[in-house]
C-alpha positions in Angstrom: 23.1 -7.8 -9.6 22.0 -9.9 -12.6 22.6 -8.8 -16.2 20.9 -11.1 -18.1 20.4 -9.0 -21.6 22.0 -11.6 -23.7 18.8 -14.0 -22.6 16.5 -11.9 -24.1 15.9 -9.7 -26.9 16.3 -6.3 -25.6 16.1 -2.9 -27.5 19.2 -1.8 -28.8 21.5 0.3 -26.7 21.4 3.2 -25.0 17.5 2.4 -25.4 16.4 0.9 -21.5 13.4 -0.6 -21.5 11.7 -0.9 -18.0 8.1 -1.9 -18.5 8.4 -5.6 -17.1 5.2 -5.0 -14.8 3.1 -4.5 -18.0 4.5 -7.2 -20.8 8.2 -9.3 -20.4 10.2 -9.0 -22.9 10.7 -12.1 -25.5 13.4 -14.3 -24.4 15.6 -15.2 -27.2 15.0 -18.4 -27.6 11.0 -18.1 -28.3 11.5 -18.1 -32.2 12.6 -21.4 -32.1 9.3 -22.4 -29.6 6.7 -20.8 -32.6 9.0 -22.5 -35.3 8.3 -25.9 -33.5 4.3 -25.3 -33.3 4.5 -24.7 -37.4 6.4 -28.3 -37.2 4.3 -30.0 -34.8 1.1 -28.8 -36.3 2.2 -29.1 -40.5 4.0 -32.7 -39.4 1.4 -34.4 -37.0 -2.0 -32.3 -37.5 -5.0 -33.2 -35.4 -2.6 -36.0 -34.5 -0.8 -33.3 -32.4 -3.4 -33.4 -29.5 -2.0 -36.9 -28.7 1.3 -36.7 -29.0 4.2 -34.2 -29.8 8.0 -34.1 -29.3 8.8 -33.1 -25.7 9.9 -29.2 -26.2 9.4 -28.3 -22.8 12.0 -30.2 -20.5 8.9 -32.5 -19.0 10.3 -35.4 -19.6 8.3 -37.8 -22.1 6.3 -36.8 -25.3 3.3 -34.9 -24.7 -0.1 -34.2 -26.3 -1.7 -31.0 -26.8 -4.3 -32.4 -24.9 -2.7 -32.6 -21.8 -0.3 -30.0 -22.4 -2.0 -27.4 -19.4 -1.5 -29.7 -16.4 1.9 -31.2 -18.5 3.2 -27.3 -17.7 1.7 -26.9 -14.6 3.6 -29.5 -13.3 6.6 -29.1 -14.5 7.3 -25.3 -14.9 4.4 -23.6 -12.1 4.7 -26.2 -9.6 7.7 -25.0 -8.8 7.4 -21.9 -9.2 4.7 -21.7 -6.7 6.4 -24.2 -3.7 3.7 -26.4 -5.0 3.4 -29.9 -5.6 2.3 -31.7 -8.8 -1.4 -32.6 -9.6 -2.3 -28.7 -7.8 -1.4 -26.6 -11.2 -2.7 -25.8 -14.6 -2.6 -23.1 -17.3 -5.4 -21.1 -18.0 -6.7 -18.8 -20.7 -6.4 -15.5 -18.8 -7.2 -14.5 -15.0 -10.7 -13.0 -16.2 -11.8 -17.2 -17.1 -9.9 -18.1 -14.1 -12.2 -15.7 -11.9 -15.2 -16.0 -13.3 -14.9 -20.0 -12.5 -14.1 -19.5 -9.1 -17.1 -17.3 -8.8 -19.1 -20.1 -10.3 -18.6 -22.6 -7.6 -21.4 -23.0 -5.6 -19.2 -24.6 -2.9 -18.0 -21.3 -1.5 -21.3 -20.1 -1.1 -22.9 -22.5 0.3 -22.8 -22.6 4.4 -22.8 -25.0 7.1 -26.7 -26.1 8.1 -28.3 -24.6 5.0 -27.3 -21.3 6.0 -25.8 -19.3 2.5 -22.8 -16.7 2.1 -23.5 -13.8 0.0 -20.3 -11.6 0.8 -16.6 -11.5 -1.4 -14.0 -8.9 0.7 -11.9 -7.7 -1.9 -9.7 -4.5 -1.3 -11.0 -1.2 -3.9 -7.4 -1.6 -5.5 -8.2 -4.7 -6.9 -7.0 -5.4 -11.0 -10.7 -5.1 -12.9 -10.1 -8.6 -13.6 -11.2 -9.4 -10.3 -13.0 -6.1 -9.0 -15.1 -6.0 -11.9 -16.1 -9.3 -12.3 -17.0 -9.4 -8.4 -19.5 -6.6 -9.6 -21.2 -8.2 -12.1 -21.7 -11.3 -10.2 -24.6 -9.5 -8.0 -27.1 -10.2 -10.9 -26.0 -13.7 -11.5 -26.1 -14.9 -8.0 -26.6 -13.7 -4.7 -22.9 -12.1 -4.4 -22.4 -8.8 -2.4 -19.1 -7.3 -3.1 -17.3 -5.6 0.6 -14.5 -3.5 -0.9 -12.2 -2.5 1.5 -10.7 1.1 1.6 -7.0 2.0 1.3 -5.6 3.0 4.8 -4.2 6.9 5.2 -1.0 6.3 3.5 -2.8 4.8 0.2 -1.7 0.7 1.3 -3.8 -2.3 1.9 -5.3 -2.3 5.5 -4.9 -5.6 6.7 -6.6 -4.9 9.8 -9.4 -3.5 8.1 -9.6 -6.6 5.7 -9.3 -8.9 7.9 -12.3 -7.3 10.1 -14.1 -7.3 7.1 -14.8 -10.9 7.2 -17.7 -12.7 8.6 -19.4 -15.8 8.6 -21.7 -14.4 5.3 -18.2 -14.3 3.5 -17.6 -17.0 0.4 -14.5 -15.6 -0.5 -11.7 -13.1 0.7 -9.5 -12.2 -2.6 -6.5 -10.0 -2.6 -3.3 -8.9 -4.7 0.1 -10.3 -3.8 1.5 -7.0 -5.6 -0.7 -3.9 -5.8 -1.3 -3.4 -9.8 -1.4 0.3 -9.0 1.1 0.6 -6.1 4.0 -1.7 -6.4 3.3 -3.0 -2.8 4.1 -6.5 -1.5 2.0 -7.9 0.9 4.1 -9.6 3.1 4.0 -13.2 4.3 2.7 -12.4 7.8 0.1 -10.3 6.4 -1.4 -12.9 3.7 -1.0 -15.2 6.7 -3.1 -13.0 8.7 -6.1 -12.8 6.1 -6.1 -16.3 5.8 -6.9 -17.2 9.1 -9.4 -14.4 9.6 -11.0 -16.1 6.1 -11.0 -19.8 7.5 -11.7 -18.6 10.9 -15.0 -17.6 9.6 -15.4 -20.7 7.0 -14.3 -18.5 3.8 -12.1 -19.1 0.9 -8.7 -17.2 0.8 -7.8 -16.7 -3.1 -4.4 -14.7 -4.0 -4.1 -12.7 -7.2 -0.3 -13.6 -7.8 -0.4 -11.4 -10.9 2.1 -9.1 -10.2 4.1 -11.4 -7.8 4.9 -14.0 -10.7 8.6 -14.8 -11.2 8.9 -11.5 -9.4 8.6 -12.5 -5.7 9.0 -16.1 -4.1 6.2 -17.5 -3.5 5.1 -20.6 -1.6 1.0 -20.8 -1.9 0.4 -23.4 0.6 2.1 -21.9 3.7 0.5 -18.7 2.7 -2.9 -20.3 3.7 -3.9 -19.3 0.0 -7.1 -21.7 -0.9 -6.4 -20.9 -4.8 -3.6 -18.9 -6.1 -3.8 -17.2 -9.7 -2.0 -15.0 -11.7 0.2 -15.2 -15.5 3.5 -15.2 -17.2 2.8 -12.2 -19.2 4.6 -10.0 -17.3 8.1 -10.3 -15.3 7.5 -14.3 -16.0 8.2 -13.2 -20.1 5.7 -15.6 -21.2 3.3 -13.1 -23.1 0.0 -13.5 -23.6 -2.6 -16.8 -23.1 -0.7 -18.1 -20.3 -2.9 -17.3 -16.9 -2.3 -19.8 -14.4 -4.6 -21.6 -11.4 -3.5 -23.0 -8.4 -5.8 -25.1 -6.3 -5.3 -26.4 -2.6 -4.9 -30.1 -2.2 -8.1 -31.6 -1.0 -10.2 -28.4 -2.1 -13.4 -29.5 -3.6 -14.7 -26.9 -6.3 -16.7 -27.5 -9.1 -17.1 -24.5 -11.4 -20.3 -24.2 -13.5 -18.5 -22.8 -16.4 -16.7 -25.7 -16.8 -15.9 -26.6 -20.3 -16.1 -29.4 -22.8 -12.7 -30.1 -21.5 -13.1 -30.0 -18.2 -15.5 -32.9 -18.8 -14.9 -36.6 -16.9 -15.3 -38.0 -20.4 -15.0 -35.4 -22.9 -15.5 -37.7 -26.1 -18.5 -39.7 -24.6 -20.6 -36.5 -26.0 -23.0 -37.5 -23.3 -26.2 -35.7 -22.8 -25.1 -34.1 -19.5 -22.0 -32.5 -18.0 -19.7 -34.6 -15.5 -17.3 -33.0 -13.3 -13.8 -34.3 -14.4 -12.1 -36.0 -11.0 -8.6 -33.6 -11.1 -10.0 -30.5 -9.8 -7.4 -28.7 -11.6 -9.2 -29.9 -15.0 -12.5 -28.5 -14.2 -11.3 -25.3 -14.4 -10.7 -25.9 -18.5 -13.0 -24.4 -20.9 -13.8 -25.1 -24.2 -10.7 -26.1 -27.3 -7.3 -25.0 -26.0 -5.1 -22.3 -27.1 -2.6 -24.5 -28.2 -0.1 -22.0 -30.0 0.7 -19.8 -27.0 1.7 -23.0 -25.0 4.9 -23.0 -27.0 5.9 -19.9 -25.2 4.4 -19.6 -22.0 7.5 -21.1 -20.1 10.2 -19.6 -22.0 11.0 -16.6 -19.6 10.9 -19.2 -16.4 13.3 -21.2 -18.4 15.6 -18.0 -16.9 14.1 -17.0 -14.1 13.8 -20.4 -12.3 17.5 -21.1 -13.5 18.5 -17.8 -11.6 16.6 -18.6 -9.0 13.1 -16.4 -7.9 15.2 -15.4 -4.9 18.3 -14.3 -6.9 15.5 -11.9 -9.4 13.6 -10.7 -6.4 17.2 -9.6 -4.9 18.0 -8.0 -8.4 15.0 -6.4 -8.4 15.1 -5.0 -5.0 19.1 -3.7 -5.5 17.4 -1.7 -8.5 14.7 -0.8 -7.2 16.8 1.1 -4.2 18.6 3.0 -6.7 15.8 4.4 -8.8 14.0 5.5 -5.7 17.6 7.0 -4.1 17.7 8.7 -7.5 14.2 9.7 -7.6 14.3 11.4 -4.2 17.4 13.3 -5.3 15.7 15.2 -8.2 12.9 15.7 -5.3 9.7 12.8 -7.0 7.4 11.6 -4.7 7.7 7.7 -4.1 4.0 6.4 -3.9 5.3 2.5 -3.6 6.7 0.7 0.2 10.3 2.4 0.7 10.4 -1.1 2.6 12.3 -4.0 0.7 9.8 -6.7 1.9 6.9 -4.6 0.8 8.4 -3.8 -2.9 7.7 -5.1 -5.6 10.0 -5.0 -9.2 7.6 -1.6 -10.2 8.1 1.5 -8.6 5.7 4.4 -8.9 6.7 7.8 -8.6 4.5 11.0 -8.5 5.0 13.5 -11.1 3.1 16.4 -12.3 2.3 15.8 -15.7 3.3 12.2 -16.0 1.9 11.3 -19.3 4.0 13.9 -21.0 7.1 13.1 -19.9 6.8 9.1 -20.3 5.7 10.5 -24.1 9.1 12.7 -24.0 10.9 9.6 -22.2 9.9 7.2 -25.1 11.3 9.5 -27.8 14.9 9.5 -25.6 14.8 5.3 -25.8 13.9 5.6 -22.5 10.7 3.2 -22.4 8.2 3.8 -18.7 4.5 4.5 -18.5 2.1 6.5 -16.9 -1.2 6.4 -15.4 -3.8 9.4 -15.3 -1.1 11.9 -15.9 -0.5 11.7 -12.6 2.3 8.8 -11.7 5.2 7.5 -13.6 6.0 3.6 -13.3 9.4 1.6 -14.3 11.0 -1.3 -13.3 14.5 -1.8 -13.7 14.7 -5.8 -14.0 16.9 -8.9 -14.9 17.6 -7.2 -18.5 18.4 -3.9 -17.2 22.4 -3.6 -15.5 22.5 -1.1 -13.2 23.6 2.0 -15.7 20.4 1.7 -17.0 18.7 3.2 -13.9 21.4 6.2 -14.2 20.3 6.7 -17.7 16.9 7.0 -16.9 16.7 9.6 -14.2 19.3 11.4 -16.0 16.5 11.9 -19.0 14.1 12.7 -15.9 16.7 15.5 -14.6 16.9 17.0 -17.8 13.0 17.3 -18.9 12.3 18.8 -15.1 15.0 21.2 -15.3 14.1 21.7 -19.0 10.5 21.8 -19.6 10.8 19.6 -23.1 8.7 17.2 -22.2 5.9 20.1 -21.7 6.8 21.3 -25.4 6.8 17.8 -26.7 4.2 17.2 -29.3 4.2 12.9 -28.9 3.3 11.2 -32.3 -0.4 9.1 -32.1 -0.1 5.8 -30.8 -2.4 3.9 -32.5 -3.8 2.2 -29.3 -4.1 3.3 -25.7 -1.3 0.4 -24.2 1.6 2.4 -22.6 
């Protein structure tokens, strides 16, 4: 198993933090990253967006400027099985989704004929799910959401009969936001031929897959793969990603001054840049959180995805042998190709005791006071799952957590 505490800047012990599927932790050497955006940006000013001193392993000096696709090359490209020109950073997945639903091209059928329908399962991230919602008064979109099966997983089969030749676009999760469940690679495989064998678009929200689970976008018949370092990829916040098949034509209408094929000819009409990648670019990067974004793949790609998803996995089979011992409901795949790094567990009164479990150093989350969610990861050596269901053990034999009075938040993030 892989104890890689010393990479990143952990609570103090006993304290086990195991909230990886909701924000990494900051790898260590991150200060250093901000510190170098104060001296890029105080020593080279607007100057910056042309060139800076390569901080990022890519090679040669970089600009601002190009500093998305510089990235995606380097640091996603691989991390994806992809190859270069096919990968830039994005904003967030909500841009990256609402571009995608901009494209006429998707919509638009053979002999005139138009496509109205995006399958999408009903356990979608609102990211997606949402914005698939409030397309039906921008264009003609009809969303088809697809039902869990009986035991609360995605139903391929039913997905996959879900499509027709009215669909644009089929979009699912890679790792259920609510479940902890990997789709496997024969069952993405499966919903991308049923999508092309009915002339749709296959996109992959990689979210909860990133730096998590190997992934290799193109021989999952993916169209467009999306997702962001904020989570097990430790890259925190601003650093959404886009993948875009090779050869895939797609011209977002919220495209944005940077996406332009001549940005600083300030011509009288928009011109769709040539990289597809680019078009997908909105208005003045967010250059700051740029310095950051690749940090946490710094140590996950120099493990190895395969070594973390084995890690992960080795973990995970604790927790869940030690959850079934105190008698917890497992909601997520006992399955180790269908797991993800989170687990979720059902427990009566869940909010209370992850309150209780926070004032222990023991640092999970709930969701509806109804299921508990941890993920031991790369941070965590393997004493740390025994410390956390031993705190479990002794608020259900207990009762404390039902007597503890939690201090106000401030927020609603747990």
């Amino acid at each position: 198993m892989l104890d890689l505490r010393d990479r990143f800047a952990t609570p103090p012990p006993p304290a086990v933090e195991l909230r990886a599927f909701t924000h990494g932790l900051m790898p260590r050497t991150v200060p250093a990253m901000m510190q170098a955006f104060c001296d890029d940006w105080a020593e080279r000013g607007v100057d910056a967006w042309n060139r800076v001193p390569d901080r990022w392993d890519l090679g040669t000096d970089v600009g601002w400027w190009s500093l998305p696709e510089a990235l995606g090359d380097r640091w996603l490209a691989p991390l994806l099985g992809a190859e270069p020109g096919t990968c830039i950073l994005q904003p967030n997945v909500h841009w990256t989704v609402q571009c995608l639903l901009s494209c006429d091209e998707p919509f638009e059928g053979e002999g005139g004929a138009g496509r109205t329908e995006v399958v999408l399962t009903d356990a979608e991230f609102p990211s997606v799910r949402h914005s698939v919602q409030r397309w039906t008064g921008l264009r003609d979109v009809r969303p088809v959401e697809v039902a869990a099966g009986a035991d609360g997983f995605v139903d391929v089969d039913a997905v996959c009969d879900a499509v027709t030749d009215r669909t644009a676009w089929v979009v699912v999760s890679h790792v259920g936001f609510a479940t902890g469940e990997v789709l496997t690679d024969d069952a993405l495989r499966r919903i991308a031929d049923a999508a092309h064998r009915h002339g749709a678009l296959f996109a992959i929200d990689g979210y909860h897959a990133t730096a998590s689970v190997v992934v290799d976008a193109a021989a999952l018949g993916a169209d467009v793969y999306f997702g962001g370092l904020l989570k097990e990829a430790c890259g925190s916040t601003g650093n959404a990603y886009l993948w875009v098949r090779p050869g895939l034509d797609l011209r977002p209408r919220l495209a944005g001054w940077l996406a332009d094929a001549d940005p600083f000819a300030f011509a009288d009409a928009p011109a769709d840049h040539p990289s597809v990648r680019r078009r997908f670019l909105a208005g003045t990067t967010a250059v700051a959180s740029m310095y950051h974004a690749v940090e946490g793949l710094r140590v996950l790609l120099g493990e190895g995805i395969a070594a973390v998803r084995a890690d992960t996995l080795a973990k995970g089979a604790r927790a869940i042998e030690r959850a079934e011992a105190l008698g917890l409901g497992v909601r997520s795949p006992r399955e180790a190709e269908r797991r993800g790094a989170m687990l979720v567990l059902e427990v009566e009164h869940a909010d209370r005791l992850a309150a209780w479990l926070k004032s222990q150093d023991v640092y999970a989350d709930s969701r509806k006071g109804r299921v508990l969610r941890l993920a031991p990861f790369v941070w965590n050596p393997p004493a740390d799952v025994d410390r956390a269901f031993d705190a479990v053990d002794e608020a259900l034999r207990t009762g404390a957590h039902m007597e503890y009075e939690a201090p106000a938040e401030g927020g609603p993030v747990t």
